[in-house]
C-alpha positions as CSV (number, residue, x, y, z in Angstrom):
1,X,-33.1,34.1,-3.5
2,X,-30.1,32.3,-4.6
3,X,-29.3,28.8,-2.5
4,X,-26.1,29.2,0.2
5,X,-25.5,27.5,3.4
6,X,-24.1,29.7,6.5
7,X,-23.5,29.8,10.2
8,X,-22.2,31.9,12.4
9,X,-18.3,31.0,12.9
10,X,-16.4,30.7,16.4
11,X,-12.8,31.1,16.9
12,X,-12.7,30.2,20.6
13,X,-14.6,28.5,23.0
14,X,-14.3,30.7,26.2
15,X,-13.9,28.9,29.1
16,X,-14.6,31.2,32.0
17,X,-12.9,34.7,31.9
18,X,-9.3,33.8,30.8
19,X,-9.2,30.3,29.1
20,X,-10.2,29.6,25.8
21,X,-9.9,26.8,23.6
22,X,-9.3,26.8,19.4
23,X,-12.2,24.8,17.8
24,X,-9.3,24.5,15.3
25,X,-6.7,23.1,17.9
26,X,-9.8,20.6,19.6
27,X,-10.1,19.4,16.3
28,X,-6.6,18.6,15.2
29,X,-6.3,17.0,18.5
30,X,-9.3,14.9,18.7
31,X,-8.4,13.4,14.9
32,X,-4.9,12.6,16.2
33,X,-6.3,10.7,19.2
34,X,-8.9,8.6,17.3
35,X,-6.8,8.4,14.2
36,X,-4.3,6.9,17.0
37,X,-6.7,4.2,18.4
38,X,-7.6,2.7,15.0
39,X,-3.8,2.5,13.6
40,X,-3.1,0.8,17.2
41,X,-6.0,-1.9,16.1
42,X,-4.6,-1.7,12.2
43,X,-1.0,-2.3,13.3
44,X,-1.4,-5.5,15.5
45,X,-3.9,-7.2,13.0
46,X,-0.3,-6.8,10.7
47,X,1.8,-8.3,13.4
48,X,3.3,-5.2,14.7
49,X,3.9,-5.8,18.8
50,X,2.1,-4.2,20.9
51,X,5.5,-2.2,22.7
52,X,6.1,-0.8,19.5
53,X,2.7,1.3,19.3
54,X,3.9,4.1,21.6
55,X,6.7,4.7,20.1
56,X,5.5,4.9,16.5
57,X,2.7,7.7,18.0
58,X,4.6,9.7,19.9
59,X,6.9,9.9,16.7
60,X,4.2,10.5,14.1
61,X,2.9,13.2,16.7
62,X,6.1,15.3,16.7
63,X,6.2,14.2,12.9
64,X,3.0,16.1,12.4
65,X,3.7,19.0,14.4
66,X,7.0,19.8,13.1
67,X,5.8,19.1,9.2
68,X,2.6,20.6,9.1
69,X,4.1,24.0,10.2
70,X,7.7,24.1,7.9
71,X,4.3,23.2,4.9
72,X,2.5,25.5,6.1
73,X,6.1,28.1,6.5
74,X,7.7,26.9,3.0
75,X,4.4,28.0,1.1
76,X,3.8,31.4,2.8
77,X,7.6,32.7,2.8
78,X,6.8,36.2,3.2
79,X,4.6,36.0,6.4
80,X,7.5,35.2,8.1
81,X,10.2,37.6,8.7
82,X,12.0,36.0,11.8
83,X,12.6,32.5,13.3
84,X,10.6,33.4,15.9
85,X,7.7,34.2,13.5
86,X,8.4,30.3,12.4
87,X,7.9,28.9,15.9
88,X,5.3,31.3,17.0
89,X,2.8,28.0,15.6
90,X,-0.2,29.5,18.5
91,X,-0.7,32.2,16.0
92,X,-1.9,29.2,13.8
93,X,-0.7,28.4,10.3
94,X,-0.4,24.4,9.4
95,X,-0.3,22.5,6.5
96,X,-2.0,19.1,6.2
97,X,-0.2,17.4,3.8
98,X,2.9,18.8,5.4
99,X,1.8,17.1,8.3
100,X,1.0,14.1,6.7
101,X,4.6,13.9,5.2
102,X,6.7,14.8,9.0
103,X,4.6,12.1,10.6
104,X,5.5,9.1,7.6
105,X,9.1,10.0,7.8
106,X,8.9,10.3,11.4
107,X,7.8,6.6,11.7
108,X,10.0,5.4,9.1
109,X,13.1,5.4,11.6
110,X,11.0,4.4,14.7
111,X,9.4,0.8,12.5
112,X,12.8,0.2,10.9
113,X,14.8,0.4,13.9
114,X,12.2,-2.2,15.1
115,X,13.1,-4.3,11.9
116,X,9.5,-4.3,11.5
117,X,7.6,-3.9,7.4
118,X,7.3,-0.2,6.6
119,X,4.8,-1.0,3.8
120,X,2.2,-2.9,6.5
121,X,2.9,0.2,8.6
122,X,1.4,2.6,5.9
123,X,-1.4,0.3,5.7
124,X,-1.9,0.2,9.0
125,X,-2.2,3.9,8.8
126,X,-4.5,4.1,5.6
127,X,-7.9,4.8,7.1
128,X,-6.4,6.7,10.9
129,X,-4.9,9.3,8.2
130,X,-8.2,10.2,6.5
131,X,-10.5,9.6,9.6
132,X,-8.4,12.2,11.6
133,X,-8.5,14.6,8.7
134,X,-12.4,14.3,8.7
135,X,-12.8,15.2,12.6
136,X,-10.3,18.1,11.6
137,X,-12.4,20.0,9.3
138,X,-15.0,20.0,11.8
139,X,-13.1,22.3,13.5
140,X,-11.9,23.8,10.4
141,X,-15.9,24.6,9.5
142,X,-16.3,25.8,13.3
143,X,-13.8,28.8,12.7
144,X,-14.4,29.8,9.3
145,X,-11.1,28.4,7.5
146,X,-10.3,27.5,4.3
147,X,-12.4,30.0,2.5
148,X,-11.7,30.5,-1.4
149,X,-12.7,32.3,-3.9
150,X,-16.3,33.7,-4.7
151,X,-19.4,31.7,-5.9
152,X,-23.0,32.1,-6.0
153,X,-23.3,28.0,-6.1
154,X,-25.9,25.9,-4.3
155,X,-22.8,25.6,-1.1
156,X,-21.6,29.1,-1.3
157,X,-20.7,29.4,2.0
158,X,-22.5,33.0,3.6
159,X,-21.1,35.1,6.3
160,X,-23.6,35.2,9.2
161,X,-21.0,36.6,11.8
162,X,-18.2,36.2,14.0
163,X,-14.5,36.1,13.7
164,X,-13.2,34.7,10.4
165,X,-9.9,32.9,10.4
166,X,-7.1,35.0,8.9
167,X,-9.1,37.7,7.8
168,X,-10.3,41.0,9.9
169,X,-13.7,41.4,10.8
170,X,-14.9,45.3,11.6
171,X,-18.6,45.5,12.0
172,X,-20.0,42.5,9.8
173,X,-17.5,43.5,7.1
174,X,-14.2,40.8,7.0
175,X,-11.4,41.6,4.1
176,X,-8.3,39.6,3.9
177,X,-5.1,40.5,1.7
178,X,-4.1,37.6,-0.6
179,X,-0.4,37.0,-2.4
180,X,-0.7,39.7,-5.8
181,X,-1.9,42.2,-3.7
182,X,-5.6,40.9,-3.9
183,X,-7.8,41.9,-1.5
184,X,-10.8,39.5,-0.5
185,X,-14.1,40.9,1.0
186,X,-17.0,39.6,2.5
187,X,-20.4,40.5,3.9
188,X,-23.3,39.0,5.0
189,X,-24.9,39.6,1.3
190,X,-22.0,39.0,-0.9
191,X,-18.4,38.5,-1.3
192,X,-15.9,39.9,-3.8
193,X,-12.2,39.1,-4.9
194,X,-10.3,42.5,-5.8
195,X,-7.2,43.0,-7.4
196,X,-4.6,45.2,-6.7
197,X,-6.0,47.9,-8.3
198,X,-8.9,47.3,-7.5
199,X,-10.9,45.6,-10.4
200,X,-13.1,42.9,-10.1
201,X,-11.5,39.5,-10.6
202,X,-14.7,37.7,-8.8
203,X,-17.9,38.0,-6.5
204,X,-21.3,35.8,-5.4
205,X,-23.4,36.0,-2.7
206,X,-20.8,33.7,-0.4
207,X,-17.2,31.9,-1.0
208,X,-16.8,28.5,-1.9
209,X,-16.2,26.2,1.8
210,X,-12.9,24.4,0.8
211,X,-12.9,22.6,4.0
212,X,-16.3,21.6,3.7
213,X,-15.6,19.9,0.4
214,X,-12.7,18.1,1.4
215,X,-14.7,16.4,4.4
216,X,-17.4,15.2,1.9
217,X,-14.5,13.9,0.1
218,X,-12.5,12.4,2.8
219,X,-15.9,10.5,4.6
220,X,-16.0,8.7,1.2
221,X,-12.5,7.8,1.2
222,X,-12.9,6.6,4.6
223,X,-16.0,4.5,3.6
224,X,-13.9,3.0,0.5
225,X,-10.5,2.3,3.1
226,X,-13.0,0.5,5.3
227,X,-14.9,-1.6,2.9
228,X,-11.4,-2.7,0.9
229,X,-9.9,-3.6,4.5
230,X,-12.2,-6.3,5.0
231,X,-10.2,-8.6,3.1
232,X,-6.5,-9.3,2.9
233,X,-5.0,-7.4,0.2
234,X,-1.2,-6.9,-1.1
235,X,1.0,-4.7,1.5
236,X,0.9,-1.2,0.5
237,X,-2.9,-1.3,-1.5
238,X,-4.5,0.5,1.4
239,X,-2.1,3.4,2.0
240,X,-1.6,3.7,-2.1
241,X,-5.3,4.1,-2.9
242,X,-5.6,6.9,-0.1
243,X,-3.0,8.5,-1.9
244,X,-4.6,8.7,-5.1
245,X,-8.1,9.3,-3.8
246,X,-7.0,12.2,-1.0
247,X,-4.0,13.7,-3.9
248,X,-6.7,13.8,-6.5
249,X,-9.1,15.5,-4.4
250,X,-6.9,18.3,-3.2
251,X,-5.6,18.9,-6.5
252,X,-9.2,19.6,-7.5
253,X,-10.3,21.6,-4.8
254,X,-7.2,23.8,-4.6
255,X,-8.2,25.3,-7.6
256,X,-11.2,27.1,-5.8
257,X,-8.9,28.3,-2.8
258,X,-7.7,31.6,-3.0
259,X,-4.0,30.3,-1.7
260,X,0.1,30.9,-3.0
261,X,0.4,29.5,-6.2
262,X,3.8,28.7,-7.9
263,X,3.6,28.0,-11.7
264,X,0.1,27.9,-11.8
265,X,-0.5,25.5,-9.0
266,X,-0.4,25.5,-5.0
267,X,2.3,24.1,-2.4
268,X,-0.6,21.4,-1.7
269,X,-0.9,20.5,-5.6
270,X,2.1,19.9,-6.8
271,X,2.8,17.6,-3.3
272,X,-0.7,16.1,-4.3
273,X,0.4,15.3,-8.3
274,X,4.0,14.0,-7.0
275,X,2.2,11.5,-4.4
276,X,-0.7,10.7,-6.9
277,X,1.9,10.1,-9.6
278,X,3.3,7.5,-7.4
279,X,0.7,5.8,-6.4
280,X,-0.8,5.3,-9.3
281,X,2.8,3.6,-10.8
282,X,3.4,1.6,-7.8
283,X,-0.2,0.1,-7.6
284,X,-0.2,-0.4,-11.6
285,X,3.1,-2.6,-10.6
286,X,1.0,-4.9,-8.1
287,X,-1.4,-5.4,-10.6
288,X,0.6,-6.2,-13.3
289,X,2.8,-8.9,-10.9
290,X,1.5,-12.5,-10.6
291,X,0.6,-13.5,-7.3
292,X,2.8,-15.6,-5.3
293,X,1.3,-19.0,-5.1
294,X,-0.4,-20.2,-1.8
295,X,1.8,-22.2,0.2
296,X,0.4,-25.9,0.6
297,X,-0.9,-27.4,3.2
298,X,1.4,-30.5,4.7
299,X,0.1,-33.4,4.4
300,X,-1.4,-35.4,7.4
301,X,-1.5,-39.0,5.8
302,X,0.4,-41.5,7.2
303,X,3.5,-42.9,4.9
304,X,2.8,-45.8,2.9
């Protein structure tokens, strides 16, 4: 019997008769709020005061909100056929990076106005970033998103019931209609990736966990952010080296998603290769500039 890891997915968590909660929704929220407490410690180690903290959340929160969703809306066009469509965001529908972008540009008004360093801010906001986005796919895993494309490898990810996200689910069988016309199917014994006209373009006894991967990838960029934190480095190192790290990564991954693409690539990669692209230029600048000499201690001898 070929390998494959499974579970039973959940897309609410009933709460008496009439409430329910999104394990998708819980887990944005929860990586927001502890991403939140750590930037508050990161920012005041970098001499940011503590009344500006706040402001520079509650900013990055309607940052995130309002970005993740026109990401999410710029790469899936033709889902949307009204405004209304655009700000029905309950429905679900978000884009991380596009998140990640509204909440920078967000703060970038908020720490200027405050005539505080926007470089320490990103810093500051190197390891909240990718810790949030770790707590996220747990809720990500919980309801089943982020599936891609067919595999038989040793984390194929198998269907073992419940509600998938974005596809339907009519007794134990779940099929999804991609961009092209494709038509994505799966079972509890295998999983297929149609065409239009119905040939074959992949199958394997599961799908490939996008979501999964990315947390793997994103706990060891948290574990990297952490350990170079522990010294003082040049402004702009920490948030720079995310960049490459989480860009590369989805620009990897992406590949196995079964998502938009637009010349060969997704919304997420080409975002990832721009950001990547500039990371990697602006920390190859700090390491090519000489460090500024340490300032000198005065001297405490008494004159001569």
């Amino acid at each position: 019997m070929t390998a494959a890891i499974g579970w039973r997915v959940i897309d609410r968590f009933h709460l008496g008769s009439r409430f329910a909660i999104s394990p998708h929704g819980l887990g944005i929220a929860m990586g927001f709020l502890a991403g939140s407490y750590v930037f508050t410690h990161e920012a005041r180690k970098r001499g940011y005061p503590e009344e500006s903290y706040n402001s520079i959340i509650l900013w990055a929160l309607i940052g995130t909100i309002v970005g993740s969703r026109l990401g999410y809306v710029f790469t899936h066009l033709s889902q949307f056929k009204s405004v209304g469509d655009v700000l029905a965001i309950y429905r679900g529908g978000l884009s991380q990076l596009g998140g990640v972008v509204g909440a920078v540009l967000a703060s970038y008004f908020v720490i200027r106005r405050r005539r505080l360093s926007f470089v320490n801010g990103l810093d500051a906001a190197a390891i909240p970033i990718p810790l949030g986005v770790v707590i996220g796919r747990v809720g990500d895993l919980i309801i089943g998103d982020h599936l891609g494309k067919p595999t038989s490898w040793l984390l194929a990810f198998r269907y073992h019931g419940g509600l998938l996200s974005g596809y339907d689910c009519v007794a134990g069988v779940c099929s999804t209609t991609l961009s092209g016309g494709r038509v994505q199917t799966i079972t509890a014994s295998k999983a297929t990736l149609a065409s239009g006209s119905g040939a074959i373009l992949g199958e394997g006894v599961g799908v490939h966990q996008t979501a999964l991967y990315d947390l793997l990838l994103t706990m060891g960029l948290v574990l990297l952010l952490v350990l170079l934190n522990r010294r003082v480095r040049r402004p702009g190192v920490l948030f720079f080296t995310y960049m490459i790290w989480y860009g590369t990564g989805r620009i990897i991954t992406d590949f196995l998603r079964v998502e938009n693409r637009f010349l060969g690539l997704t919304g997420s990669q080409w975002t990832s290769a721009v950001a990547v692209a500039f990371a990697t230029i602006a920390l190859i600048r700090f390491a090519l500039r000489p460090r500024e000499p340490e300032p000198k201690p005065a001297s405490t001898s008494p004159p001569s």
